[in-house]
ROKEBA-803206 format. One record per residue: z, x, y of N, C-alpha, C in turn. Coordinates in nm, 4 decimals, m for minus. Layout:
REM ROKEBA-803206
ATOM n.z n.x n.y ca.z ca.x ca.y c.z c.x c.y
ATOM Z X Y Z X Y Z X Y
...
REM end
This chain:
REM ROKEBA-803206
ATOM n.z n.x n.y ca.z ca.x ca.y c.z c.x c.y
ATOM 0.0000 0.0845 m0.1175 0.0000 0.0000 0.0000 0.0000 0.0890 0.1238
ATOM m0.1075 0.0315 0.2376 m0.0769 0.0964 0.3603 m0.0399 0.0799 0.4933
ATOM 0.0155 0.1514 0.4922 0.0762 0.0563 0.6653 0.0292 0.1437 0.8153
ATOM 0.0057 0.0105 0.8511 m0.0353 0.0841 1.0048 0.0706 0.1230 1.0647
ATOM 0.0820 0.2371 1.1589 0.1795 0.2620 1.2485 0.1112 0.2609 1.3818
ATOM 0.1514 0.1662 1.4817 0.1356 0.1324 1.6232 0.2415 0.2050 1.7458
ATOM 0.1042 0.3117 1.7503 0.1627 0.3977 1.9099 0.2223 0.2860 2.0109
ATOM 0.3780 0.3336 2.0729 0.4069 0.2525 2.1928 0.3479 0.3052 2.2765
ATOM 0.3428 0.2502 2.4082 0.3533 0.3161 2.4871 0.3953 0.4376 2.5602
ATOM 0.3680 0.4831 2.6042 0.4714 0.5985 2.7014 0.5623 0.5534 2.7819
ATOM 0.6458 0.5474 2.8441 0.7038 0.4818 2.9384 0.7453 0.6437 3.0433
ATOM 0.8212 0.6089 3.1898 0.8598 0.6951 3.2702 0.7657 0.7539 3.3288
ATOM 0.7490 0.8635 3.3640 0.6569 0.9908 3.4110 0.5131 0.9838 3.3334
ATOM 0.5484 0.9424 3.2041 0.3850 0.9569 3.1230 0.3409 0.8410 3.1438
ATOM 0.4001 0.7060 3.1617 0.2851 0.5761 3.2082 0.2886 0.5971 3.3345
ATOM 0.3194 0.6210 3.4508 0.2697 0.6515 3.5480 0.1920 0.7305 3.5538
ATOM 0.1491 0.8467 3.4750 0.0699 0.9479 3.4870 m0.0739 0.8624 3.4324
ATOM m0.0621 0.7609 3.2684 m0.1542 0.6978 3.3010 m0.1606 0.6141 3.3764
ATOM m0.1163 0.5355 3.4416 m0.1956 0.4408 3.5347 m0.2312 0.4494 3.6248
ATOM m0.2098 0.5726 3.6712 m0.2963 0.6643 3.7858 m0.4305 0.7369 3.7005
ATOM m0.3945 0.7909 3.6209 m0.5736 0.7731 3.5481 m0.6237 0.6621 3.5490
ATOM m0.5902 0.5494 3.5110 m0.6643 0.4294 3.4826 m0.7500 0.4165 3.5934
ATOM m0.6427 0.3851 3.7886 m0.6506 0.3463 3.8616 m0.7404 0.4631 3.8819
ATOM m0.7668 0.5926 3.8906 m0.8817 0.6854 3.9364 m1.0219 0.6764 3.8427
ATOM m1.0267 0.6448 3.7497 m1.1343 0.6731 3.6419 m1.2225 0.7644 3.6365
ATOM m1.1431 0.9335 3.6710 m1.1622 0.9921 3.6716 m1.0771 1.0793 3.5837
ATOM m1.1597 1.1952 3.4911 m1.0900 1.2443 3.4164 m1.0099 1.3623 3.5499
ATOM m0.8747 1.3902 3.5040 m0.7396 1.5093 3.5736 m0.7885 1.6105 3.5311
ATOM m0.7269 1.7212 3.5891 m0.6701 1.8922 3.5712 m0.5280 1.8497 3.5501
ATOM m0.4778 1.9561 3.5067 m0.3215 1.9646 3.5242 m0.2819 1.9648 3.6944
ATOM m0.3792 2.0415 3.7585 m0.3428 2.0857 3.9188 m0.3228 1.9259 3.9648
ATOM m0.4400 1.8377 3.9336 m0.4082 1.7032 3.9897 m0.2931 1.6223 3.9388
ATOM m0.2814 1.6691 3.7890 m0.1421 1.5919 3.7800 m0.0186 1.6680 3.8751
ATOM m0.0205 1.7856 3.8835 0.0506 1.8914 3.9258 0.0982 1.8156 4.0701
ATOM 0.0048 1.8251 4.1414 0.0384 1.7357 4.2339 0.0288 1.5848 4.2963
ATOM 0.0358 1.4902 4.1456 0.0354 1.4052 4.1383 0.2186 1.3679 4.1459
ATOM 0.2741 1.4915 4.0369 0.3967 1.4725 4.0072 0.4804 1.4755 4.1436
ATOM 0.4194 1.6397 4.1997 0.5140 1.6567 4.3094 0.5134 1.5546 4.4055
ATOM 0.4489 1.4253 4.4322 0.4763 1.3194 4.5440 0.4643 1.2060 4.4929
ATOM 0.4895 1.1521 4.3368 0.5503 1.0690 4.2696 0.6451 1.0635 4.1795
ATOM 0.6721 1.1839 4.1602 0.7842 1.1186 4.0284 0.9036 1.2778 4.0849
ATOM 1.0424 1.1843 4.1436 1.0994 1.2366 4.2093 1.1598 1.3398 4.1348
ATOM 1.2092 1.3341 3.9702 1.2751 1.4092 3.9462 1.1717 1.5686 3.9522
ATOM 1.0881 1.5315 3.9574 1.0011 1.6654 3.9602 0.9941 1.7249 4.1518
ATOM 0.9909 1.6692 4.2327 0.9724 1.6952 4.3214 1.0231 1.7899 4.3889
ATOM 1.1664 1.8437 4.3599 1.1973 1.9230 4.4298 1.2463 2.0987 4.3419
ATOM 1.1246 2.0723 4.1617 1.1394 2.1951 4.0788 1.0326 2.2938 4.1319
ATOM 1.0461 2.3948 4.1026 0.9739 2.4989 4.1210 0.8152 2.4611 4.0458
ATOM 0.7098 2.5239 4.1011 0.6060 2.4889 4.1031 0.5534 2.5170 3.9870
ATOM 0.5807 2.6343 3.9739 0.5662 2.6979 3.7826 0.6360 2.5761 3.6928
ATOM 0.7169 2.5586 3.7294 0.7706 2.4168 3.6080 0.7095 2.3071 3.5945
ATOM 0.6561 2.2966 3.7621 0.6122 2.1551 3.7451 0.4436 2.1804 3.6636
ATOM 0.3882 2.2826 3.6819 0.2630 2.3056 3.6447 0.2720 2.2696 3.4772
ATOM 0.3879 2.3724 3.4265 0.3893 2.3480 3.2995 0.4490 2.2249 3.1817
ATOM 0.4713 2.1602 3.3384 0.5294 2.0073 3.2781 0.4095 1.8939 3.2783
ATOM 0.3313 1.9450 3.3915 0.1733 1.8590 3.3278 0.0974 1.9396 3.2510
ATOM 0.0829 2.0466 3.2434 0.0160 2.0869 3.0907 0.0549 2.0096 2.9551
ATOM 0.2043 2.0272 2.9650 0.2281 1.9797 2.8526 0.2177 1.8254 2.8337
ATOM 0.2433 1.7927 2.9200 0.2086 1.5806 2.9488 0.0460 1.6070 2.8566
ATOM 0.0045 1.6626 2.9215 m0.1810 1.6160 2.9335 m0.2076 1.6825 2.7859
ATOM m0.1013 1.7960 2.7420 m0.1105 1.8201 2.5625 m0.0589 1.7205 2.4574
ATOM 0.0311 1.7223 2.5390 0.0935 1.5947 2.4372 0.0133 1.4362 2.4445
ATOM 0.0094 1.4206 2.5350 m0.0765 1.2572 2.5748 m0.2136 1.2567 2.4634
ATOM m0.2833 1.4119 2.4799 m0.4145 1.4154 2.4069 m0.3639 1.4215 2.2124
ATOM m0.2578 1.4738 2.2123 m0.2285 1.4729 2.0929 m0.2014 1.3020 2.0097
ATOM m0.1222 1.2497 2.1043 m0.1400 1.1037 2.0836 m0.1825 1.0016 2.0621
ATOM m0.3048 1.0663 2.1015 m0.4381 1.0101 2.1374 m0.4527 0.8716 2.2624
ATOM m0.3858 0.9489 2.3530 m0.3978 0.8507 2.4968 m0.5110 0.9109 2.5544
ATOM m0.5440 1.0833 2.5951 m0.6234 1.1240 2.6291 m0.7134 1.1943 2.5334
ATOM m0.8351 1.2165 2.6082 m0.9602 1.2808 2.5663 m0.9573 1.3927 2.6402
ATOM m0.9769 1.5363 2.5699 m0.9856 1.6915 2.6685 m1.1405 1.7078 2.6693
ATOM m1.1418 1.7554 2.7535 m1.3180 1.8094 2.7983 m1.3367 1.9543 2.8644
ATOM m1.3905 2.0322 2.8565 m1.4450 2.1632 2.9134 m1.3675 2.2444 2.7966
ATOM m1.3502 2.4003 2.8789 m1.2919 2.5171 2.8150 m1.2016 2.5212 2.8601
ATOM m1.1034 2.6242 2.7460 m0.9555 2.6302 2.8155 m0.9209 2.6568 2.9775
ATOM m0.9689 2.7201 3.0082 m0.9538 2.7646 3.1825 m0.9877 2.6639 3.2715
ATOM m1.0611 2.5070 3.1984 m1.1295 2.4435 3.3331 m1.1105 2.3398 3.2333
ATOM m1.0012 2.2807 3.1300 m1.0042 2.1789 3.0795 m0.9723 2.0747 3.1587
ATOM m0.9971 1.9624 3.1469 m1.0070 1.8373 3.2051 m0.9816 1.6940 3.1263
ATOM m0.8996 1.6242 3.1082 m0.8408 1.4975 3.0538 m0.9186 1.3601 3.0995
ATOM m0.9553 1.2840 3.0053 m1.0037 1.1560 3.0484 m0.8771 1.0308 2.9629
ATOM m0.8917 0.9166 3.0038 m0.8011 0.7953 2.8982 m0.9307 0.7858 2.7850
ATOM m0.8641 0.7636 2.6565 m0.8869 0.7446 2.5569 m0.9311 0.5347 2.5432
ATOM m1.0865 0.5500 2.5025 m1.0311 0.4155 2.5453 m1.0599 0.3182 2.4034
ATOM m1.0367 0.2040 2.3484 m1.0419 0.1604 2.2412 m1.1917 0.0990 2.2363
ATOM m1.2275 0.0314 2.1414 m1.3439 m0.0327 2.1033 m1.3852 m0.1831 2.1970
ATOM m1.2348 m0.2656 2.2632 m1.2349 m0.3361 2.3232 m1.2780 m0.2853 2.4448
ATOM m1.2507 m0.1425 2.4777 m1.2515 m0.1019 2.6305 m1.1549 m0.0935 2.7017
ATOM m1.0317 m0.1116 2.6113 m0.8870 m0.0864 2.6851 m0.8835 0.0199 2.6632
ATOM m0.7932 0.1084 2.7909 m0.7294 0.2123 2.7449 m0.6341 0.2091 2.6599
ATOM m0.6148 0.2706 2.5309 m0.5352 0.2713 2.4216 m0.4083 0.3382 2.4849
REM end
């Protein structure tokens, strides 16, 4: 027997991070989340810049691992899009 397992959501910092993708429909850099974070999501706002960089790397690694996002380019110039389902929702 097999059972489906159904991704929740993200909630906090990572659904805001998507629904600012949604709302851009444009695939991110980390730099844009980078400073997406620093003038929305307060607990980040006042860390050092190196942290915050490596706190959207890892969002935009983990999110793609999830399969919320899609990565595009090469490592040095990768770029994130939403993952979107067969309906056309973002998953």
């Amino acid at each position: 027997m097999s059972e489906t397992v159904t991704q929740a959501r993200p909630t906090g910092r990572l659904a805001q991070l998507l629904d600012a993708m949604a709302a851009s429909g444009e695939p991110w850099t980390s730099g844009q989340v980078h400073r997406f974070y620093r003038r929305h999501v307060r607990s980040l706002a006042s860390a050092p810049a190196h942290k915050v960089r490596q706190v959207a790397r890892g969002d935009l690694r983990d999110l793609a691992a999830w399969g919320h996002l899609t990565a595009h380019g090469p490592d040095n110039r990768r770029s994130y899009s939403l993952t979107t389902s067969t309906t056309g929702e973002p998953s």
